[in-house]
Wavefront OBJ file of the C-alpha trace (Angstrom):
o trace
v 259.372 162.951 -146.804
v 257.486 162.782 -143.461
v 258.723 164.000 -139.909
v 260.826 161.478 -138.070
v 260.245 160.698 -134.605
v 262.668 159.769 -131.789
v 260.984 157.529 -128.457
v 263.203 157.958 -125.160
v 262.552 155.676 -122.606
v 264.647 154.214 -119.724
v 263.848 150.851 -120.899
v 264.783 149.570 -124.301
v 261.756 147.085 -124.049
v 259.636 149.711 -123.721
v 260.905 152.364 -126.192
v 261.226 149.524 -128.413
v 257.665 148.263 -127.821
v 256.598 151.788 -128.505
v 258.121 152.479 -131.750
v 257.158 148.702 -132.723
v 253.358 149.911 -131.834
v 253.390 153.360 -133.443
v 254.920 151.938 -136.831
v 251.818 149.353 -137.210
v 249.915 152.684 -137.761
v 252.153 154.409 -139.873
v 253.886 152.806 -142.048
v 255.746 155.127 -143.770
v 256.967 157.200 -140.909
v 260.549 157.073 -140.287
v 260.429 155.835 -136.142
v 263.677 155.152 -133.648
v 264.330 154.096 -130.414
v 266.785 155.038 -127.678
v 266.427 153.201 -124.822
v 268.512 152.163 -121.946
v 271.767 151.912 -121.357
v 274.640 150.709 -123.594
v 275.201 147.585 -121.548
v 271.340 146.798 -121.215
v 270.615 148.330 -118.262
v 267.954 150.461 -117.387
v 268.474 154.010 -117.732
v 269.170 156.813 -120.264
v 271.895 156.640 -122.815
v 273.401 160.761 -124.686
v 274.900 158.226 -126.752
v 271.870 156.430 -127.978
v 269.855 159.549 -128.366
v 272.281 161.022 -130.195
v 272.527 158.483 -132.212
v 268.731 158.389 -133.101
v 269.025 161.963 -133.888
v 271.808 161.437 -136.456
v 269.694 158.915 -138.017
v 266.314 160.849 -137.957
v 268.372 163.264 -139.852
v 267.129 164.328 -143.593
v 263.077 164.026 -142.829
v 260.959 167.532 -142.748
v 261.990 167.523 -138.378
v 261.879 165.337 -135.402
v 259.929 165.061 -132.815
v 261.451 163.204 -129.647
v 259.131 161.708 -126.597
v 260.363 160.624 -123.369
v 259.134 158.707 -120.466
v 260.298 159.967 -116.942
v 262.351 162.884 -115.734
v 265.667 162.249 -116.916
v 264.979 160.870 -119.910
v 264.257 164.580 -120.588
v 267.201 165.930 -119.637
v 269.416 163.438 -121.731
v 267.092 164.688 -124.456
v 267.662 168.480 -123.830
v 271.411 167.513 -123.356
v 271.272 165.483 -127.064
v 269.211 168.658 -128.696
v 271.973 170.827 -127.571
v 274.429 169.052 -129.435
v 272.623 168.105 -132.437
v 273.843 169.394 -135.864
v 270.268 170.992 -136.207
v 268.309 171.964 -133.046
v 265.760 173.941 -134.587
v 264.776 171.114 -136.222
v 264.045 168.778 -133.205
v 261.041 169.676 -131.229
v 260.476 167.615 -127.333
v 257.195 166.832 -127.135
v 255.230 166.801 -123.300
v 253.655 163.642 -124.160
v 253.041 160.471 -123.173
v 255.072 158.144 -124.357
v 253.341 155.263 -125.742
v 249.866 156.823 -126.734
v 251.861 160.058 -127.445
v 254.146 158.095 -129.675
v 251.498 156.453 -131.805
v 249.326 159.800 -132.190
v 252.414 161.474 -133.522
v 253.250 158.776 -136.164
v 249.848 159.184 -137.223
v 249.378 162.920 -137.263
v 253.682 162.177 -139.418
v 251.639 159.871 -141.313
v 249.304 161.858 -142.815
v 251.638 164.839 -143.858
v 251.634 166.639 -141.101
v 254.236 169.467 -139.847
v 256.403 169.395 -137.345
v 254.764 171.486 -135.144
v 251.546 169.906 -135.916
v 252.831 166.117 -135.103
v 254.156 167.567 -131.577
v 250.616 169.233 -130.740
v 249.551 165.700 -131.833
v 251.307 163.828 -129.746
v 250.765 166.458 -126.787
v 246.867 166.246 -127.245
v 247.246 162.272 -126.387
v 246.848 164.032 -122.586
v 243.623 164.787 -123.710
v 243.892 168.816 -124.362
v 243.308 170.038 -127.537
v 246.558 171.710 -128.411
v 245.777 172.561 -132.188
v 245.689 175.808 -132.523
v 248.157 176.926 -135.995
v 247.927 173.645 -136.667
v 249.044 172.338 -140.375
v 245.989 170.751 -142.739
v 246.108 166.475 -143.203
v 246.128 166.170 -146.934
v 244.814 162.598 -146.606
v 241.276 163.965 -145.848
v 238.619 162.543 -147.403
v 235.301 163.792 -148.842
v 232.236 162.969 -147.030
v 228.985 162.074 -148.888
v 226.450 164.877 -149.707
v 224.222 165.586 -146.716
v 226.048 163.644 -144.143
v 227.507 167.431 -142.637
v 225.323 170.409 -141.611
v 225.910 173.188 -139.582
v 226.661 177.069 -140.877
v 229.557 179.453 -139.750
v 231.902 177.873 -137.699
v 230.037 174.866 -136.043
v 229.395 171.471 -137.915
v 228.385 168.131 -137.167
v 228.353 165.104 -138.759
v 226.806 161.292 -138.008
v 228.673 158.495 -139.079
v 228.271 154.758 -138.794
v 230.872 152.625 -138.025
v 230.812 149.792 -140.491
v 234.014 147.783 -139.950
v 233.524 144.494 -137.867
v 235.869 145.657 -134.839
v 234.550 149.248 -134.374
v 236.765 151.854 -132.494
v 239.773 150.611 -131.423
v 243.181 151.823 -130.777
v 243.988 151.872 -134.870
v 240.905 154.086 -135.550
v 241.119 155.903 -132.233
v 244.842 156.346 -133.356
v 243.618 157.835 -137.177
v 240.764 159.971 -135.634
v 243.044 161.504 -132.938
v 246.164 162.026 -134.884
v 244.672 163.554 -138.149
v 241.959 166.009 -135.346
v 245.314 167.113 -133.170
v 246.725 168.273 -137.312
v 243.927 170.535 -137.779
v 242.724 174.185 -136.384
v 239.609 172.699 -134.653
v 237.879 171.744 -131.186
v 236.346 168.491 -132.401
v 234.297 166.318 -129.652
v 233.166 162.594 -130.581
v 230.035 161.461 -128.839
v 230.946 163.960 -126.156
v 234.620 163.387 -125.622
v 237.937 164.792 -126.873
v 238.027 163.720 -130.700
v 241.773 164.364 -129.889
v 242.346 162.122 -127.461
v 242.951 158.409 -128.299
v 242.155 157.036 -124.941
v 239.086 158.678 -124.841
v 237.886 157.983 -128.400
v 238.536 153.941 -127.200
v 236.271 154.464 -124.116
v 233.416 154.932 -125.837
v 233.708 151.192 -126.496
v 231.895 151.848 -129.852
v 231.503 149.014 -131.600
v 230.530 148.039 -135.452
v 226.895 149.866 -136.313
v 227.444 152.607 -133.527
v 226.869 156.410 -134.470
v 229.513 158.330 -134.371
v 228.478 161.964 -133.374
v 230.866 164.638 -134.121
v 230.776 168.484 -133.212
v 233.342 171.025 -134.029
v 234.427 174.646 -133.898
v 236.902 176.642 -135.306
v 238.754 177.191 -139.174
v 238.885 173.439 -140.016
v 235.636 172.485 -138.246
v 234.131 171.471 -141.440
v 237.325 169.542 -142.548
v 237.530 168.240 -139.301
v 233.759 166.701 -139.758
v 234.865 166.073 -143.202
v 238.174 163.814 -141.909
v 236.398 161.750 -139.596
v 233.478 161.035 -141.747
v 235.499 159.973 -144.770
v 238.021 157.229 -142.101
v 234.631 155.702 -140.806
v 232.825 155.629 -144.378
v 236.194 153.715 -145.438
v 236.118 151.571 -142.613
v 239.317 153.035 -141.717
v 240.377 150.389 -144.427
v 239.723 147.508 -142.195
v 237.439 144.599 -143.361
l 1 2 3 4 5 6 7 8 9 10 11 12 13 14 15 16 17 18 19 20 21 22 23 24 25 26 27 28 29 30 31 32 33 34 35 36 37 38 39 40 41 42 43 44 45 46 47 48 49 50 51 52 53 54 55 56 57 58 59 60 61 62 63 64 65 66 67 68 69 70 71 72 73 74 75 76 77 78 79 80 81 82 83 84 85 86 87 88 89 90 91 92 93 94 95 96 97 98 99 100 101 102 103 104 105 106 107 108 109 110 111 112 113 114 115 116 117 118 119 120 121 122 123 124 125 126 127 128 129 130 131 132 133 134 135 136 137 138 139 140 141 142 143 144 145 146 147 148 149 150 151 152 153 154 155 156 157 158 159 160 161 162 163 164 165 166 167 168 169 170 171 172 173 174 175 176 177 178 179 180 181 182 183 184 185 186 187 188 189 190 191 192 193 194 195 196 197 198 199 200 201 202 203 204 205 206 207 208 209 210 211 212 213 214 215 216 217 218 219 220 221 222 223 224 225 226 227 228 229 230 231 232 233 234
């Protein structure tokens, strides 16, 4: 079982268009929309989130996103009336980018916790402090990390043909907000999917990674084995 996630949005295009986004990147993640009104219009619906809740029901938590001010508020109001509240956690996200970071970090067997500081580090702060391991890791080749203590780095080529878009920004960012680690990618947040698609790095770039902290080896380790894979693209 995985974390479920709810998306709140005062539009059911867009929460729909969210969820519809965040489930091409994890597939096995349990993600629901509550958007709008009940009669289509736009706005935010206790009925609809409540209903999302009831469904996200069963998983290891939920974590619920919302776009604007309001949408909050309908949220808090829904939490307070869910069977379980300790097990729903609001995430201060953004919601689309937010969204898909979360059903990544959910993806990979992350916590709770750990898939809200996931979604939260889509602002581009590293908010992983506590944070729960990714089991999916993989093993990079011998040599490929150095560093002693607390500090490695790692070099990795990017080998498949479209190079770092939003999928493998999406895997890097939601699998580095899971971990106990400051991670920077050629010199920007290694958490942060926008930034990981500005460096416009395309197939046979160098990825550069630096990290600090418990998991900064895992965290070289993680990166290294999605770009060695091709991030299991052609």
């Amino acid at each position: 079982m995985t974390v479920r996630i709810v998306v709140v949005s005062h539009s059911e295009k867009i929460a729909d268009g969210a969820v519809e986004l965040a489930a091409q990147m994890a597939p096995d993640v349990v993600i629901l929309a509550a958007g709008g009104t009940p009669d289509g219009r736009i706005g935010t619906s206790l009925e609809k989130v409540m209903s999302a809740l009831d469904k996200a029901a069963g998983g290891d938590g939920v974590v619920v996103l919302t776009d604007l001010g309001s949408a909050v508020m309908t949220a808090e109001s829904a939490l307070e009336l869910a069977d379980d509240p300790a097990g729903v956690l609001l995430a201060d996200a953004p919601l689309v980018e937010g969204a898909v970071a979360a059903a990544v970090a959910a993806q990979g067997g992350a916590d709770a916790q750990a898939v809200k500081r996931a979604a939260e580090a889509a602002y581009g702060s590293a908010l992983s402090a506590g944070a729960a391991p990714v089991p999916s890791e993989s093993t990079v080749s011998e040599g490929s990390v150095t560093g002693a203590g607390p500090d490695f780095t790692g070099d990795f080529e990017l080998i498949n043909q479209a190079g770092m878009h939003a999928r493998p920004a999406a895997k890097i960012a939601g699998g580095i907000s899971a971990l106990d680690a400051e991670v920077k990618v050629n010199g920007v947040d290694g958490a942060s999917m926008t930034g990981l698609m500005t460096l416009a790095a395309g197939k046979g770039s160098v990825l550069h990674v630096e990290a600090w902290g418990a998991d900064a080896e895992r965290a070289v380790n993680y990166v290294g084995g999605l770009v060695q894979a091709g991030f299991g693209e052609p």
